[in-house]
DSSP file (Angstrom, degrees, kcal/mol; ACC not computed):
  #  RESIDUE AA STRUCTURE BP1 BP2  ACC     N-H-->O    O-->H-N    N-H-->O    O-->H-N    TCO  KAPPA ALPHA  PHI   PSI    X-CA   Y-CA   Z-CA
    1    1 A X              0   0    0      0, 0.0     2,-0.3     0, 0.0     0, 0.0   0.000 360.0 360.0 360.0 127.6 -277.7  227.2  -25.4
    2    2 A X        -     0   0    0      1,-0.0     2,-0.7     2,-0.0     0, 0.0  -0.566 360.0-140.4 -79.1 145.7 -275.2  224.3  -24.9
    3    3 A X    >   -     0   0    0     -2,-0.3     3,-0.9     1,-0.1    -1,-0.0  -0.823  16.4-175.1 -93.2  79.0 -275.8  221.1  -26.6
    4    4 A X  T 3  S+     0   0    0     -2,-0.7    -1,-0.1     1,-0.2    -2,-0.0   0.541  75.8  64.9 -74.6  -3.4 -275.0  218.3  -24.2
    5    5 A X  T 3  S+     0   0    0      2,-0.0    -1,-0.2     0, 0.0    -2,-0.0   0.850  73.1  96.9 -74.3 -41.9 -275.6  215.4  -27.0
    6    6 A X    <   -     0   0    0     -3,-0.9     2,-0.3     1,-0.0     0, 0.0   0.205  62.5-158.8 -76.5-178.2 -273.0  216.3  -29.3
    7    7 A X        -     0   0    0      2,-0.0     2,-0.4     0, 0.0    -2,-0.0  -0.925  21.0-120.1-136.3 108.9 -269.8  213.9  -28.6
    8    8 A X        -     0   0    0     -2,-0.3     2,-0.7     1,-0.1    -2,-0.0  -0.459  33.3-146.4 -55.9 122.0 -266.0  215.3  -30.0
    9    9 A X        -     0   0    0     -2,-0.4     2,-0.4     2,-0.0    -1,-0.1  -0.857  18.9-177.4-107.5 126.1 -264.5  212.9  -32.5
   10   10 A X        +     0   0    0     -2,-0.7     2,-0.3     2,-0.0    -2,-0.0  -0.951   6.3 163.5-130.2 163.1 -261.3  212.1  -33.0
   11   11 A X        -     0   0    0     -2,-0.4     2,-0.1    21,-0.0     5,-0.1  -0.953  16.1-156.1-149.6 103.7 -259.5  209.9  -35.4
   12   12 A X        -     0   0    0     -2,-0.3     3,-0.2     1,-0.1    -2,-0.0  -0.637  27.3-133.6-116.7 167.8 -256.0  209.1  -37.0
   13   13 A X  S >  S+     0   0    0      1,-0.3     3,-0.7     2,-0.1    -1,-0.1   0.121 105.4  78.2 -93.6   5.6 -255.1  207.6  -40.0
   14   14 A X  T 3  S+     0   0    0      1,-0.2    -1,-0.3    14,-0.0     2,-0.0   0.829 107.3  35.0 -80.9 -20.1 -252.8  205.5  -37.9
   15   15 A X  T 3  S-     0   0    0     -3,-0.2    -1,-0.2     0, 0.0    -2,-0.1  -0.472  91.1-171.9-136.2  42.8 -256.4  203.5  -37.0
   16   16 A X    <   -     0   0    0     -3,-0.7    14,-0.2     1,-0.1     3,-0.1   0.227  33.4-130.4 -60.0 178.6 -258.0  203.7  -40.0
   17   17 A X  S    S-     0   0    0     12,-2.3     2,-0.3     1,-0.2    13,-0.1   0.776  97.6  -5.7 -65.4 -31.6 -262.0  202.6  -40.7
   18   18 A X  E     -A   29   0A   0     11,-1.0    11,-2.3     2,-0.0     2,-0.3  -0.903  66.3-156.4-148.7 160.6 -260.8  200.6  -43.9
   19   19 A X  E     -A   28   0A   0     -2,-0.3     2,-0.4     9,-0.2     9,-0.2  -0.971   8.1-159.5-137.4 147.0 -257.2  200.3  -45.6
   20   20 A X        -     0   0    0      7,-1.4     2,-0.7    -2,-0.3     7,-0.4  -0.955  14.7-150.9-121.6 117.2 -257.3  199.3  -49.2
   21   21 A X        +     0   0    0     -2,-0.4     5,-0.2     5,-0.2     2,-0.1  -0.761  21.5 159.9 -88.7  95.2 -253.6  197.7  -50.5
   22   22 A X    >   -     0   0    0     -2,-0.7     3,-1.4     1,-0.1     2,-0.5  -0.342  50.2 -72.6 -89.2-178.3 -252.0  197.7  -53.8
   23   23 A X  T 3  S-     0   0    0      1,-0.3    -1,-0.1    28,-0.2     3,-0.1  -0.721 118.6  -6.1 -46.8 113.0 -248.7  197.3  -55.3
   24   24 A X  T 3  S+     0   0    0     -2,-0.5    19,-2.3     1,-0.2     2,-0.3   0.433 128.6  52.2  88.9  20.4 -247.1  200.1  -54.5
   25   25 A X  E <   - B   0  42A   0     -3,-1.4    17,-0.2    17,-0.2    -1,-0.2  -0.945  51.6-167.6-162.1 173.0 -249.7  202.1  -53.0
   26   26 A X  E     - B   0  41A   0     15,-1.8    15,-3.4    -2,-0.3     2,-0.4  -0.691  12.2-144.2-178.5 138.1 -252.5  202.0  -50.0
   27   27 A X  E     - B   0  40A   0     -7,-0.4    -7,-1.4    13,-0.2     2,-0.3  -0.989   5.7-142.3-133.3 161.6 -255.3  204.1  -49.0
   28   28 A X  E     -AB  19  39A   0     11,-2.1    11,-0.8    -2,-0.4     2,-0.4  -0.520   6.6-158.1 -54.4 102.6 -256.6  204.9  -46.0
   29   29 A X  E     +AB  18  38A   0    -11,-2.3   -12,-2.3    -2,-0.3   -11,-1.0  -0.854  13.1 170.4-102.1 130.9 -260.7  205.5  -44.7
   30   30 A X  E     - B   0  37A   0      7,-1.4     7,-1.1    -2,-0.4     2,-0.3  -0.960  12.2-169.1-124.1 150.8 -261.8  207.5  -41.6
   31   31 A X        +     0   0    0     -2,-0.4     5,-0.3     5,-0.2     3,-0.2  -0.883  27.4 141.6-113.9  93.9 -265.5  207.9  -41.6
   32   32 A X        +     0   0    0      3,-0.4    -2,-0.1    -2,-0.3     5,-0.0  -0.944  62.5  15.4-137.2 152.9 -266.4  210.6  -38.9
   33   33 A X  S    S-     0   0    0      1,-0.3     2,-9.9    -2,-0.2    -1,-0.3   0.949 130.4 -58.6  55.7  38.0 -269.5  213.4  -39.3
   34   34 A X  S    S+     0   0    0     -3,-0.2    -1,-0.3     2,-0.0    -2,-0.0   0.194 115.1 128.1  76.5 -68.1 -271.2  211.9  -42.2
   35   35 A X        -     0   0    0     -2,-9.9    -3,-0.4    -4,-0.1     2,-0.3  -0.001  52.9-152.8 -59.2 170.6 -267.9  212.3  -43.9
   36   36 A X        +     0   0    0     -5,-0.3     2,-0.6    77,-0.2    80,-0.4  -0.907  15.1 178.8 -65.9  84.7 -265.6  210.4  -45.7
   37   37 A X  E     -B   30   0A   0     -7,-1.1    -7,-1.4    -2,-0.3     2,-0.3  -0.876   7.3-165.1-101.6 131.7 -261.6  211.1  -45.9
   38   38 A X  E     -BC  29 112A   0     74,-2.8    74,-1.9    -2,-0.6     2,-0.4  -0.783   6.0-156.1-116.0 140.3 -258.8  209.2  -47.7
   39   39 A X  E     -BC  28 111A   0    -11,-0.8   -11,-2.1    -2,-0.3     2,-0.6  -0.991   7.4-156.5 -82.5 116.5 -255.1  209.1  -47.6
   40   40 A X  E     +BC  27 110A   0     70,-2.7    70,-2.0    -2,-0.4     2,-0.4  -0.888  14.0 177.9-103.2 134.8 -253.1  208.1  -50.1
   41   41 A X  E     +BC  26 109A   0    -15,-3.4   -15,-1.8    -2,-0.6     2,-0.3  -0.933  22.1 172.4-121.7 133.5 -249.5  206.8  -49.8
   42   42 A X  E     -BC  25 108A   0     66,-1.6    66,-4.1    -2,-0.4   -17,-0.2  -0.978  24.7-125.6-139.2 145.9 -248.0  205.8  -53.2
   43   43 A X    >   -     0   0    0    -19,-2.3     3,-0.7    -2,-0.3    63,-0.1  -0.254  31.4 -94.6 -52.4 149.1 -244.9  204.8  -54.3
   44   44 A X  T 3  S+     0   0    0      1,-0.3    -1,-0.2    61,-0.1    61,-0.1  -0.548 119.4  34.7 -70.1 170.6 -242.8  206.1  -57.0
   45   45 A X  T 3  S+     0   0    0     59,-0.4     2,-0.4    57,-0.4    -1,-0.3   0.837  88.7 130.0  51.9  45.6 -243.4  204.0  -59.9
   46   46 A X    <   -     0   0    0     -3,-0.7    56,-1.9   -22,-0.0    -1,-0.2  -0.980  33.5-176.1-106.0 126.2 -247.3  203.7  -58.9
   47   47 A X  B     -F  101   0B   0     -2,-0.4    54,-0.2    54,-0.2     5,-0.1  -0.566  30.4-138.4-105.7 171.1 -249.5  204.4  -61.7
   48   48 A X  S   >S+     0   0    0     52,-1.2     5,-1.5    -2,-0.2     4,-0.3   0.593 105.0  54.7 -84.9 -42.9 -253.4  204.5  -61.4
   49   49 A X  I   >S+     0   0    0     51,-0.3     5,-0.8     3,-0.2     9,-0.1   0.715 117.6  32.8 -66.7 -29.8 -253.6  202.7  -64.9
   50   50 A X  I   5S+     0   0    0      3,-0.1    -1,-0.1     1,-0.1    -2,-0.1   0.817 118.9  44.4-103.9   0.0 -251.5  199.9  -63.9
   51   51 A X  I   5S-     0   0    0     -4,-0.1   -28,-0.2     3,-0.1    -3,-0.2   0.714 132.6  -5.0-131.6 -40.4 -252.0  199.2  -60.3
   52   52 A X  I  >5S+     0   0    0     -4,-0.3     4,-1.3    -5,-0.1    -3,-0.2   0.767 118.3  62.4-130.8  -0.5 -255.7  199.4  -60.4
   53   53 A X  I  >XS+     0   0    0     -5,-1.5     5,-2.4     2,-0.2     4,-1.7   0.758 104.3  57.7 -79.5  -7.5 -257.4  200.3  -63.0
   54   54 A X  H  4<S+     0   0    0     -5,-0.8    -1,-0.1     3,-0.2    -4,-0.1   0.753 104.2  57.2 -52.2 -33.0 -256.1  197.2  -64.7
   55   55 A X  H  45S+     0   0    0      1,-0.2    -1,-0.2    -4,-0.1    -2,-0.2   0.975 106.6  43.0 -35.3 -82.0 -257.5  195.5  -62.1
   56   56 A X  H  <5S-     0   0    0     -4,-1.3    -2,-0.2    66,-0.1    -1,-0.2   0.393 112.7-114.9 -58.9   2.9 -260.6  196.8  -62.8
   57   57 A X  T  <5S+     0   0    0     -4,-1.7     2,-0.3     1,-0.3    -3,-0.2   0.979  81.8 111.2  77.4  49.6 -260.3  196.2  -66.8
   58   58 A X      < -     0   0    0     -5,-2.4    -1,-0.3    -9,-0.1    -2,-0.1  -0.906  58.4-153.1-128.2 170.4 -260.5  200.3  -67.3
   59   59 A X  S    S+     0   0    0     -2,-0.3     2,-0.4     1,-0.1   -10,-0.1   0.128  77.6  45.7-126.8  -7.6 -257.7  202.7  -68.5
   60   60 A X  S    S-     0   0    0     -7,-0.1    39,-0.2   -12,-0.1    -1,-0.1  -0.950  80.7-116.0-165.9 120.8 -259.0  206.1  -66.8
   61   61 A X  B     -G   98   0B   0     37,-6.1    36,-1.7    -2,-0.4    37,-1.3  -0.397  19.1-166.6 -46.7 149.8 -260.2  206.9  -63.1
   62   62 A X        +     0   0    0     34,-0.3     2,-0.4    35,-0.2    34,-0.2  -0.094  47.5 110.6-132.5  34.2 -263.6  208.0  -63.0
   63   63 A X        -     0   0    0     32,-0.2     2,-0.5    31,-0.1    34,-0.1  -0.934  65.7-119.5-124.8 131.8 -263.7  209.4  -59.5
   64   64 A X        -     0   0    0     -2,-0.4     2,-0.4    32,-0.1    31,-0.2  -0.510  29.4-161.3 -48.1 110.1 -264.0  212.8  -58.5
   65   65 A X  E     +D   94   0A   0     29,-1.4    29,-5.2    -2,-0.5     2,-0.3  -0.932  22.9 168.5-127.7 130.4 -261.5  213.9  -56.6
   66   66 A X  E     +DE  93 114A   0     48,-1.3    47,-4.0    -2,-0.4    48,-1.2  -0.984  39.2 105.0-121.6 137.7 -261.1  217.1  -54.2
   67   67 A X  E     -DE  92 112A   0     25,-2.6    25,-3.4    -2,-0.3     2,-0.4  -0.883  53.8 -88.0-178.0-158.8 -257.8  217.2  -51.8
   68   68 A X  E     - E   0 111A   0     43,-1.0    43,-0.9    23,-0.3    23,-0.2  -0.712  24.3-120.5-158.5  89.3 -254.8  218.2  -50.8
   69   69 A X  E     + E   0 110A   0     -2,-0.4    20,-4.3    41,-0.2    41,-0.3   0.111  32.6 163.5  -1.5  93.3 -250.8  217.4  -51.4
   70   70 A X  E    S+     0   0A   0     39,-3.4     2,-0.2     1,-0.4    40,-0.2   0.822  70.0   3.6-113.9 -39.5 -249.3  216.5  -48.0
   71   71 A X  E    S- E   0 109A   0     38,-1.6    38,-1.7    17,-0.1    -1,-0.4  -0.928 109.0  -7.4-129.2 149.9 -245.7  214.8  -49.5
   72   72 A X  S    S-     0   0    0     -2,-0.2    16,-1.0    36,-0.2     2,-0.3   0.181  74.5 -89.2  76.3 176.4 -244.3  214.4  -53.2
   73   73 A X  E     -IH  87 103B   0     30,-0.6    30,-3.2    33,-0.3     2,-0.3  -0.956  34.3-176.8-148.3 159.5 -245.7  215.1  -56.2
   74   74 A X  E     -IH  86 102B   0     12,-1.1    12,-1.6    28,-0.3     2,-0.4  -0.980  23.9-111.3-149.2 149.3 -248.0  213.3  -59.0
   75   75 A X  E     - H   0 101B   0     26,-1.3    26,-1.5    -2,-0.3     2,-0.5  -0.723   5.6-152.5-101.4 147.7 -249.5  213.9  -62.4
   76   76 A X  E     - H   0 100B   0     -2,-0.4     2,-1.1     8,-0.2     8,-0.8  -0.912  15.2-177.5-100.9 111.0 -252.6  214.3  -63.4
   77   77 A X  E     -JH  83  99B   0     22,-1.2    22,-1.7    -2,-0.5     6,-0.2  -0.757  18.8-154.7-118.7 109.6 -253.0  213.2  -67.2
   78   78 A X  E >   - H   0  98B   0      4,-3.5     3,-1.1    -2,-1.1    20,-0.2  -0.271  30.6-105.9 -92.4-165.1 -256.7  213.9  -68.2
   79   79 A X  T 3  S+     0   0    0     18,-0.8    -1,-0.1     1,-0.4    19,-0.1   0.654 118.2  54.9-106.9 -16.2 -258.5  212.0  -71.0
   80   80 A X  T 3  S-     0   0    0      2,-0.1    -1,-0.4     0, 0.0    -2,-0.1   0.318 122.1-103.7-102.7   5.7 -258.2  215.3  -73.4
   81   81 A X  S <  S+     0   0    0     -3,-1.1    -3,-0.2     1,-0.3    -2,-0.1  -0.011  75.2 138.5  64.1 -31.5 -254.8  215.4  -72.9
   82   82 A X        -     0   0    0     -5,-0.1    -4,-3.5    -2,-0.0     2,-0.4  -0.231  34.4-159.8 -41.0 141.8 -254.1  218.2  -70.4
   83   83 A X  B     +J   77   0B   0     -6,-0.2     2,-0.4    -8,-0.0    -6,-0.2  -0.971  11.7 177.4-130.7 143.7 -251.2  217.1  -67.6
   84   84 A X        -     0   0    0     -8,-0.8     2,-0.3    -2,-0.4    -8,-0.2  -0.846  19.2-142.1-136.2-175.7 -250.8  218.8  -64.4
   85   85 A X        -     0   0    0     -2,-0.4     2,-0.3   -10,-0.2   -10,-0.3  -0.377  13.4-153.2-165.4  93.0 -248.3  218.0  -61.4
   86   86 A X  E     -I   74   0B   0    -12,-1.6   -12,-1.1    -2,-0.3     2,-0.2  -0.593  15.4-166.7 -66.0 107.4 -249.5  218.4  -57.8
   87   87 A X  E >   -I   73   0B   0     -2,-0.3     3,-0.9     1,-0.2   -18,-0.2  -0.502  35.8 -68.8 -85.6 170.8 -247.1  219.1  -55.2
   88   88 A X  T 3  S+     0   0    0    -16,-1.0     2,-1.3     1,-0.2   -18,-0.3  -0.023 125.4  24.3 -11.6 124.8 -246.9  219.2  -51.7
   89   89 A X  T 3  S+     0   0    0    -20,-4.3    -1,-0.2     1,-0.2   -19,-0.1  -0.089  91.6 135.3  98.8 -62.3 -249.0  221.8  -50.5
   90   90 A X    <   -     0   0    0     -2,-1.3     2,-0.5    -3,-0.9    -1,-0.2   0.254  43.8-153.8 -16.5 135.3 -251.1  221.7  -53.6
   91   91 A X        -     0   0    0    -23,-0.2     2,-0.3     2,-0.0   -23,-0.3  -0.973  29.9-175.1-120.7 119.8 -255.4  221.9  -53.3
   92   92 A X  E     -D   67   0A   0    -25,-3.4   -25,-2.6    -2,-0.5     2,-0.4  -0.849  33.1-160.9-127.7 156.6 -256.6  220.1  -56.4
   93   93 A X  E     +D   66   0A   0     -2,-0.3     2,-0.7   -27,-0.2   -27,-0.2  -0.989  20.0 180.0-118.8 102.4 -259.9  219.4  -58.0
   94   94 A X  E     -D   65   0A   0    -29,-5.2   -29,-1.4    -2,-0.4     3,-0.1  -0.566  11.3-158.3-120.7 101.8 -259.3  216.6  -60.3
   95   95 A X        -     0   0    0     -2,-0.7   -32,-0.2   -31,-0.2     2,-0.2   0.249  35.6 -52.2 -68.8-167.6 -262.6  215.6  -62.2
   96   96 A X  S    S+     0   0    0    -34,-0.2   -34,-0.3     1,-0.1   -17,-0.2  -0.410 105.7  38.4 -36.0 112.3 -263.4  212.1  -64.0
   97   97 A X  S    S+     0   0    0    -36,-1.7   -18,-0.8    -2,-0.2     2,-0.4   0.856  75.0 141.1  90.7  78.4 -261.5  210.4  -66.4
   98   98 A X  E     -GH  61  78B   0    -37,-1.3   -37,-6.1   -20,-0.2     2,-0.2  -0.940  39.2-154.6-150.4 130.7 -258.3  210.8  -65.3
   99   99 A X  E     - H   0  77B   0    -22,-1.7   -22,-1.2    -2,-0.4     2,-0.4  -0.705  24.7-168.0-115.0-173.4 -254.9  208.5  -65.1
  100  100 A X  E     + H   0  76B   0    -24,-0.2   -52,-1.2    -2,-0.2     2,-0.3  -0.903  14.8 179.9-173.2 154.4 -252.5  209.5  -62.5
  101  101 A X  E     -FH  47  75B   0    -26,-1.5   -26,-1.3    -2,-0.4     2,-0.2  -0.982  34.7-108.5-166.4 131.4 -248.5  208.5  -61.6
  102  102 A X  E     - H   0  74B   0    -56,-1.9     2,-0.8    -2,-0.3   -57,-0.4  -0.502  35.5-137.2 -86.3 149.1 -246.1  209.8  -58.7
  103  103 A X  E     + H   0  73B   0    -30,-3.2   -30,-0.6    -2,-0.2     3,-0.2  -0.881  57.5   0.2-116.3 108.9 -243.4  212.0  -60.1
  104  104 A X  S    S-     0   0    0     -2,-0.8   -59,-0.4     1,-0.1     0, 0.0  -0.634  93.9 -61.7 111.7 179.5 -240.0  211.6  -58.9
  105  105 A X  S    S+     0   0    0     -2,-0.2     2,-0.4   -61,-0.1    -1,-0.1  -0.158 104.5  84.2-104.7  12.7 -237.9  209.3  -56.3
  106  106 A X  S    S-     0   0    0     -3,-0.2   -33,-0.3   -33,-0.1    -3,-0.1  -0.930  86.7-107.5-121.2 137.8 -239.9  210.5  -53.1
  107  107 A X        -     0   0    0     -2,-0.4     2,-0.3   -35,-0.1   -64,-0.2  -0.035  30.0-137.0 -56.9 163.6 -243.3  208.9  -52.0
  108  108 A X  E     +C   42   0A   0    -66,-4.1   -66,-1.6   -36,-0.1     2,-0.4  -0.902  22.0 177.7-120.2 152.0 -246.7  211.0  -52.5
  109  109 A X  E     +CE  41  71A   0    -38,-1.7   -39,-3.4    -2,-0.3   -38,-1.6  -0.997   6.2 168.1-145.6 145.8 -249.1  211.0  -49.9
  110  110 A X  E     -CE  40  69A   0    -70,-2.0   -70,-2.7    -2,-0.4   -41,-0.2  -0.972  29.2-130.4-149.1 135.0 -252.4  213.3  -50.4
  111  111 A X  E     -CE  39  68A   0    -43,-0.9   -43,-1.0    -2,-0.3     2,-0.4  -0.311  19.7-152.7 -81.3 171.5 -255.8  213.5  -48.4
  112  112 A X  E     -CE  38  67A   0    -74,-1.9   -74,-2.8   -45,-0.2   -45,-0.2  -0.983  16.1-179.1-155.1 124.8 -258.8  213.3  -50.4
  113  113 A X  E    S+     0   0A   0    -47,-4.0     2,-0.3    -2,-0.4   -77,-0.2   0.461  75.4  38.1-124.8 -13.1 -262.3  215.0  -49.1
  114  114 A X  E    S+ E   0  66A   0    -48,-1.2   -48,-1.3   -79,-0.1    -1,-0.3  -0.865 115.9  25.0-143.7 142.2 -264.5  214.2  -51.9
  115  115 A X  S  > S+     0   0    0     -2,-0.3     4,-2.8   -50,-0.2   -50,-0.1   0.197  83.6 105.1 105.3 -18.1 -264.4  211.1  -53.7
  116  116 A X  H  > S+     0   0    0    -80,-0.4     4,-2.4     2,-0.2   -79,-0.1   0.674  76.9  62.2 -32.4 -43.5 -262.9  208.7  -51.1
  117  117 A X  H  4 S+     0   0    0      2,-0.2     4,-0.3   -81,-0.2    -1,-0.2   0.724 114.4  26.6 -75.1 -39.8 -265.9  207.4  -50.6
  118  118 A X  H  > S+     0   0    0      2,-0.2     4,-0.9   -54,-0.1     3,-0.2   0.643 117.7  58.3 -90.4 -18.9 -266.4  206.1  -54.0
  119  119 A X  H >X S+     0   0    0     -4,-2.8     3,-1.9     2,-0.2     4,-0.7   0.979 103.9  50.2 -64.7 -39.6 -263.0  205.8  -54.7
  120  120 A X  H 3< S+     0   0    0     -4,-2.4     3,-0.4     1,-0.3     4,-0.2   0.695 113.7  55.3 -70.0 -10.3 -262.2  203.0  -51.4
  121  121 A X  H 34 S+     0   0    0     -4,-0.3    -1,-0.3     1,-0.2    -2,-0.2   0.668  99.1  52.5-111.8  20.5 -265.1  201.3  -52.9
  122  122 A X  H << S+     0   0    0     -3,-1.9     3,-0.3    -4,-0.9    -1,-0.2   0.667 113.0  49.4 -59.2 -27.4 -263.6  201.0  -56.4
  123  123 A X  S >< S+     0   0    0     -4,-0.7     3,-2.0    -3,-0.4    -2,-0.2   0.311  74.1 109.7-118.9 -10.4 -260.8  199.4  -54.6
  124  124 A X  T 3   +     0   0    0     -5,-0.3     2,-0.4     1,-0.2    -1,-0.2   0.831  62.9  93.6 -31.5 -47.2 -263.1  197.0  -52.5
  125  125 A X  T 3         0   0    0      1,-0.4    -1,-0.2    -3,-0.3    -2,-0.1   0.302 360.0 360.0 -49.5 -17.1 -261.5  194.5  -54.7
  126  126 A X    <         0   0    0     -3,-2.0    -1,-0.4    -2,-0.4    -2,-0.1   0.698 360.0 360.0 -87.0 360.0 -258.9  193.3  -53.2
């Protein structure tokens, strides 16, 4: 049985739902399906600690993040000390309490399928 209701969506990031802008960085909202999905473009020399949680007056992300390396590469620096460094290509789970920093001279750019949604509104701020 065909379903004549349903509707194909499509959606680029070229026309996002939201953009959020920092120093050195911006992401990106599409909403489609109930979901949420983020891109992030960062700079080299964008940190997470200084470029927005400073903002907000904390020292460590506290948003889940599951996603995926599309340019560049970044660290992951967790609150226990463990570091990791997501390339290109890369599928990461990175939990709570977390700082994070692009690694290298090339920009990083990563899609983000859960935790967008609470991260763009941590970033409502601006």
């Amino acid at each position: 049985m065909v379903n004549d209701n349903l509707d194909v969506l499509l959606k680029r990031f070229e026309q996002p739902d939201e953009v959020h802008e920092m120093e050195k960085g911006r992401f990106e909202v599409v909403r489609l399906g109930g979901m949420t999905i983020g891109r992030a473009t960062y700079e080299p020399g964008w940190r997470w600690s200084e470029h927005v949680g400073r903002q907000q007056g904390v020292a460590l992300c506290e948003v889940e993040h599951v996603g995926m390396v599309v340019a560049g590469q970044a660290t992951a620096a967790m609150s226990d000390g463990q570091v990791f460094v997501m390339s290109a290509g890369d599928v990461f789970y990175v939990p709570p309490g977390h700082d994070s920093w692009v690694v290298g001279e090339h920009p990083y750019v990563s899609l983000h399928f859960i935790g967008a949604d609470h991260y763009a509104r941590d970033l409502a701020v601006d």
